[in-house]
C-alpha positions as CSV (number, residue, x, y, z in Angstrom):
1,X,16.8,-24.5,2.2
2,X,18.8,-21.2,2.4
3,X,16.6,-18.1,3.6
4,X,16.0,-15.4,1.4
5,X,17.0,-11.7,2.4
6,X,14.4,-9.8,2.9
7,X,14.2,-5.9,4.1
8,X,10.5,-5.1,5.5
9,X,10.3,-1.4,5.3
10,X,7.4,-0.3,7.4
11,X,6.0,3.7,7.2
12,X,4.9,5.0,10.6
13,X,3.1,8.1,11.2
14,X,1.2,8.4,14.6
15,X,-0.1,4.5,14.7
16,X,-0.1,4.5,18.5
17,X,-0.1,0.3,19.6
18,X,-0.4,-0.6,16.4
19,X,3.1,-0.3,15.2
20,X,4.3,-2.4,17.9
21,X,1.4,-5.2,17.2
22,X,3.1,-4.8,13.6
23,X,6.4,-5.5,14.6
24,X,5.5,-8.5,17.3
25,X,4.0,-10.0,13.9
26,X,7.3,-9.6,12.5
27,X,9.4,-11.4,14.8
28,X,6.4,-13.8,15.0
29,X,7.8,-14.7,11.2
30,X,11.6,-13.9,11.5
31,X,12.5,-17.9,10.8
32,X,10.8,-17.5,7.2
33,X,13.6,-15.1,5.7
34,X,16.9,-13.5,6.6
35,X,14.8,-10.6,8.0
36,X,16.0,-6.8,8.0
37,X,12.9,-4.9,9.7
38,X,13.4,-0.9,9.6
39,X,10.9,1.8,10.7
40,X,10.6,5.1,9.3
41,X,8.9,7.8,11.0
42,X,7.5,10.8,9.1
43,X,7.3,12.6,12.5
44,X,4.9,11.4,14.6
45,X,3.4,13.4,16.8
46,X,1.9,10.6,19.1
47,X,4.2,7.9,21.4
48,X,4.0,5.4,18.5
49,X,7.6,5.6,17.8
50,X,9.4,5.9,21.3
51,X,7.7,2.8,22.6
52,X,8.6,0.9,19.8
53,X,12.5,2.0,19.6
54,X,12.4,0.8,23.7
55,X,10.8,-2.3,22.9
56,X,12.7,-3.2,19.7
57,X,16.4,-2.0,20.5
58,X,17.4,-4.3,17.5
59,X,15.5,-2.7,15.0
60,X,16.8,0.1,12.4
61,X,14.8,3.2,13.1
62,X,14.9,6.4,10.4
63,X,12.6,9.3,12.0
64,X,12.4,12.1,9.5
65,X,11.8,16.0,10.5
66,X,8.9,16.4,8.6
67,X,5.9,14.4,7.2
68,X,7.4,13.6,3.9
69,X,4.6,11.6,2.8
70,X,4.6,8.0,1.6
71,X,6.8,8.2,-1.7
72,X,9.6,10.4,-0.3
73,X,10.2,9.0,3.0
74,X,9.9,5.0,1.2
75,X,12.4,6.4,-1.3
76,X,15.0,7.6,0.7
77,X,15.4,4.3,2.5
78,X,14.6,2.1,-0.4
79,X,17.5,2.6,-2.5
80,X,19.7,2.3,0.0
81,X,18.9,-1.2,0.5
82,X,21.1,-4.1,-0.6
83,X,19.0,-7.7,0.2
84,X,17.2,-8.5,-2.6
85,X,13.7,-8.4,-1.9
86,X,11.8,-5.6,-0.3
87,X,8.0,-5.6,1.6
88,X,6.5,-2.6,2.0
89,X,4.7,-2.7,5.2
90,X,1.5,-0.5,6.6
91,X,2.4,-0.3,10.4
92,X,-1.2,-1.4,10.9
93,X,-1.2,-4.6,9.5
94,X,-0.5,-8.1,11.3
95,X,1.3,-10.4,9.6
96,X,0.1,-14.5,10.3
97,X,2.9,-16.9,10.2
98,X,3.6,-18.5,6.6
99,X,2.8,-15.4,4.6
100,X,6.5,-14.6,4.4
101,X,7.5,-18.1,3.4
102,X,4.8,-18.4,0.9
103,X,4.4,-14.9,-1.2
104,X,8.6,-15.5,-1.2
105,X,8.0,-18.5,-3.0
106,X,6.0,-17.1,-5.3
107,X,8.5,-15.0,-7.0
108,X,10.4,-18.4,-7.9
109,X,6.9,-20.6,-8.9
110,X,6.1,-17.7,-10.8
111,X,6.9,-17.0,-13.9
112,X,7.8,-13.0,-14.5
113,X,6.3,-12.2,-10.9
114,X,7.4,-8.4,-10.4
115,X,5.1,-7.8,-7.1
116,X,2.9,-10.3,-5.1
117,X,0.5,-9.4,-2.4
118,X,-1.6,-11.7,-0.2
119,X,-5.3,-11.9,1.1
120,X,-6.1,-9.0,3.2
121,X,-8.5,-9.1,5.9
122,X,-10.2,-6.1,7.8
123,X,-10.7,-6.6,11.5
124,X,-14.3,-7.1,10.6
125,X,-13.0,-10.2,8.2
126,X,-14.3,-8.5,5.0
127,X,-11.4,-8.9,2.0
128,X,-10.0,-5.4,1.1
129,X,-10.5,-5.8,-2.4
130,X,-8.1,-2.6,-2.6
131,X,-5.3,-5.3,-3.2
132,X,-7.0,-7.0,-6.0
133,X,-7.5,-3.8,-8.0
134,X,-7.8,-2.9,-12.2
135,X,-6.6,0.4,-13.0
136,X,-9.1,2.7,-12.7
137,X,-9.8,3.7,-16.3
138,X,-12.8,5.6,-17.2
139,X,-15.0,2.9,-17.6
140,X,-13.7,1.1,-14.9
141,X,-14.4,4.4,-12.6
142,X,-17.9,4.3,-14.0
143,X,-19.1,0.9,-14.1
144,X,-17.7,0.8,-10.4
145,X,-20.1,4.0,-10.0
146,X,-23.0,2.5,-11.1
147,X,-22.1,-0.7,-8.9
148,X,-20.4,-2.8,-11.2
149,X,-17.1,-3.9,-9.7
150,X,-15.6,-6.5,-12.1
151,X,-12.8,-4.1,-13.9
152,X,-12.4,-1.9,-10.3
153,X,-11.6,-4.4,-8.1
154,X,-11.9,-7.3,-10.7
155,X,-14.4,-8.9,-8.3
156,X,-14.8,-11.6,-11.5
157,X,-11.4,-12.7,-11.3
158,X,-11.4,-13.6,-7.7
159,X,-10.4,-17.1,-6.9
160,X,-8.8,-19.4,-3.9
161,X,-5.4,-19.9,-6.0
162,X,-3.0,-17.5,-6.8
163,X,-3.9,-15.4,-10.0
164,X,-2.3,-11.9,-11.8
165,X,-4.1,-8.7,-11.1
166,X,-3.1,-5.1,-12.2
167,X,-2.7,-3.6,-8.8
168,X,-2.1,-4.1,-5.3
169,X,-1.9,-2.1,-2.4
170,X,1.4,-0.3,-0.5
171,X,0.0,-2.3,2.8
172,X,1.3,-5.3,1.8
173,X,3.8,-4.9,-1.4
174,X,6.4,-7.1,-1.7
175,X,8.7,-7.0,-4.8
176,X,12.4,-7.1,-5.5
177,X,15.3,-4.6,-5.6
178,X,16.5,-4.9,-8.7
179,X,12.6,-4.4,-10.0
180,X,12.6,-0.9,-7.9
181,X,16.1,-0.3,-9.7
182,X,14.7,-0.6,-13.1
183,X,11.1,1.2,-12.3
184,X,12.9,3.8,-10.6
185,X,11.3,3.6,-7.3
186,X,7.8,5.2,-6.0
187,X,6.9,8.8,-7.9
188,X,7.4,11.4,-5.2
189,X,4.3,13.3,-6.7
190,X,2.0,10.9,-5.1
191,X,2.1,12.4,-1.2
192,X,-0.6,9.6,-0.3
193,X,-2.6,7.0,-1.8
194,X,-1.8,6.3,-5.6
195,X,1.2,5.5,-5.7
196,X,0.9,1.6,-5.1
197,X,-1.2,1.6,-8.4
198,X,1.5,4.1,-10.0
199,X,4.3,1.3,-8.9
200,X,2.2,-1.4,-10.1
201,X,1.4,0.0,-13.5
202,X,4.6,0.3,-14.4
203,X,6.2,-2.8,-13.0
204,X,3.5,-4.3,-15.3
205,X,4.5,-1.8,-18.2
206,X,8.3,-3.5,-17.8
207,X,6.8,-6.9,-18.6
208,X,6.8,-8.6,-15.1
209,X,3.5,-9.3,-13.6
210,X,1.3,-8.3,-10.3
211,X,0.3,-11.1,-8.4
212,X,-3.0,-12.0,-5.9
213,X,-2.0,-14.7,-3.5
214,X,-5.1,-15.6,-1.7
215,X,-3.8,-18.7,-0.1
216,X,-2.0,-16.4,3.1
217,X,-3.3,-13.9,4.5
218,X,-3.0,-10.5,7.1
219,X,-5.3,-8.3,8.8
220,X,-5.0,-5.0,8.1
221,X,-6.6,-2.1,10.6
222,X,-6.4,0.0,7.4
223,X,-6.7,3.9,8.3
224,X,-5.0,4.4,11.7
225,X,-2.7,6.9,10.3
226,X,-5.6,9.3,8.7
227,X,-8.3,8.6,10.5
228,X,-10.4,8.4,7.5
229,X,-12.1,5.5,7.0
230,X,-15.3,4.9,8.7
231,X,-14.4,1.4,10.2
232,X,-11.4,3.1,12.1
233,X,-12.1,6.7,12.5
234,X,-12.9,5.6,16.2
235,X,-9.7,3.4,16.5
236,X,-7.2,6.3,15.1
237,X,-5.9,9.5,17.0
238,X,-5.3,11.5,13.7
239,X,-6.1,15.3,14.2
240,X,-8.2,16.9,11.9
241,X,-5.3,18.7,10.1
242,X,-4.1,15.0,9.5
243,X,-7.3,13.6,8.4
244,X,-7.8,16.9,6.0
245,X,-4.4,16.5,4.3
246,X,-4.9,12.9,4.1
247,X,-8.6,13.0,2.4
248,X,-7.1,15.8,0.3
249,X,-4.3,13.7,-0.9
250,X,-6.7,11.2,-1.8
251,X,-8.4,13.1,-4.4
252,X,-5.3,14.8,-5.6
253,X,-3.9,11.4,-6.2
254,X,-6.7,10.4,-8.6
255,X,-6.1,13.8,-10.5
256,X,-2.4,12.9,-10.6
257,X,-2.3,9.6,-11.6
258,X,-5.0,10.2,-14.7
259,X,-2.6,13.3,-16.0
260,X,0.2,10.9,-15.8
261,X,-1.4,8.2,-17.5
262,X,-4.7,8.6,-19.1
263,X,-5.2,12.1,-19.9
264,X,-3.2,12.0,-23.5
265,X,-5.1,8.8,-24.7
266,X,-9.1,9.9,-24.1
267,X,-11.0,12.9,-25.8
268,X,-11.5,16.1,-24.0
269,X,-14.9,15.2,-23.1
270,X,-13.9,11.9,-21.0
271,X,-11.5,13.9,-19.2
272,X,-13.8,16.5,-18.5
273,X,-16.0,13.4,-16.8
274,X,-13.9,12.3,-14.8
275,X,-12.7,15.3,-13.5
276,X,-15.9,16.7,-12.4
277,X,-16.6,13.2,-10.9
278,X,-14.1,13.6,-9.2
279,X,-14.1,17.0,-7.7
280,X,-18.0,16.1,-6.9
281,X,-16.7,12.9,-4.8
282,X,-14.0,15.4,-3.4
283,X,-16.5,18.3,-2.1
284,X,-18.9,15.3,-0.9
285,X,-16.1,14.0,0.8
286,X,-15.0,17.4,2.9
287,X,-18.3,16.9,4.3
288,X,-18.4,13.9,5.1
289,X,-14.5,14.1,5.9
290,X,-14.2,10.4,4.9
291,X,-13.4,9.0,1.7
């Protein structure tokens, strides 16, 4: 069977060893697809990417001037890309031989698939539910509040075969060109965090469907780069200005993405919930300084 072409497109910003753990688990997978691996670099500060443009001569490398954020720096590589499909690809994820093969397959078994993720596994083996995700609506926000979690992370849909979901996360996002084409690509407003369930909403607004594949899997470090959550805050060398920007991006992302898509449809008192929910879970959080 002929290989699909596949561009794995992998955002790096100060992930020290783990980029080049990320990039051994590429070539670990190279016979899969027709592989084109490129690294951007939103100008890391650390050694992450000189040791990996020594070690990986053969790779593409794009290191920017500035931190551009996730949207931007994606964008300006993504649509200059010509093989049909495209994984976006956290720098501290491992990927585990057959993942490739299988989410590819997907996309033909699959009727109207438009992005497909797999099973990802934190180093502690607990699921990250953040790719198995609802939209946050209102009442999804608030049931998950109150500890209800089946429209959040639609913890009642979860299953061993491969079943449609509304979102999935940027750390493992595999779709296809000609998809990005017609969604027109990751909105540059979302600096960090957001803008995988911005993508996915409107993939599934253009009829195609967002996909849970449970039957592969990675492990994803998850946080390396902002030093924010509590299972890697030891694991990361993010300064504080990093880890401030990034928690700050996180709330501004919420704000952003319910303006864009939720504010016009709900009653001035709804929005006025979930706004000061949010900037309570935004002050708690600065705190705290994790999210």
């Amino acid at each position: 069977m002929k290989l699909k072409n596949l561009s794995i497109v992998i955002l790096n910003f100060n992930s020290g060893e783990y980029l080049t753990k990320c990039l051994e688990s590429v070539n670990n997978v190279r016979d899969e697809a027709n592989i084109s691996a490129i690294v951007i670099d939103n100008n890391s500060f650390d050694e992450s990417l000189k040791i990996a443009q020594e070690k990986f001569k053969e790779l593409v490398f794009v290191k920017n001037k500035q931190n551009l954020g996730f949207s931007k720096a994606y964008n300006k590589v993504l649509k200059t890309l010509k093989n049909e499909f495209i994984l976006l690809l956290n720098p501290d994820c491992i990927l585990e031989r057959g993942v490739i093969k299988k989410v590819l397959e997907d996309f033909e078994t699959q009727e109207k698939a438009g992005a497909v993720t797999c099973e990802i596994v934190l180093p502690d083996g607990k699921i990250d539910l953040t790719a198995h995700r609802g939209f946050p609506t209102p009442m999804a926000s608030l049931m998950y509040m109150v500890g209800n979690n089946s429209k959040y992370h639609l913890t009642d849909k979860l299953s061993k075969e491969i079943h449609e979901v509304d979102a999935i996360t940027g750390a493992f996002f595999m779709t296809k060109k000609s998809i990005l084409d017609e969604v027109e690509y990751l909105d540059e407003n979302f600096f960090l965090y957001g803008e995988d369930i911005d993508l996915s909403l409107r993939i599934k607004q253009k009829g195609y469907k967002i996909l849970y594949d449970p039957t592969v899997k990675i492990t994803h470090y998850k946080g390396i780069s902002s030093g924010l959550k509590k299972h890697s805050q030891e694991l990361s060398k993010a300064d504080i200005e990093t880890r401030m920007r990034a928690r700050d991006a996180f709330y501004e992302s919420m704000i952003l993405f319910y303006n864009k898509h939720y504010k016009n449809k709900y009653p001035f008192f709804i929005s006025w919930m979930v706004f000061s929910g949010i900037y309570t879970k935004w002050m708690l959080a600065k705190l705290r300084n994790t999210v």
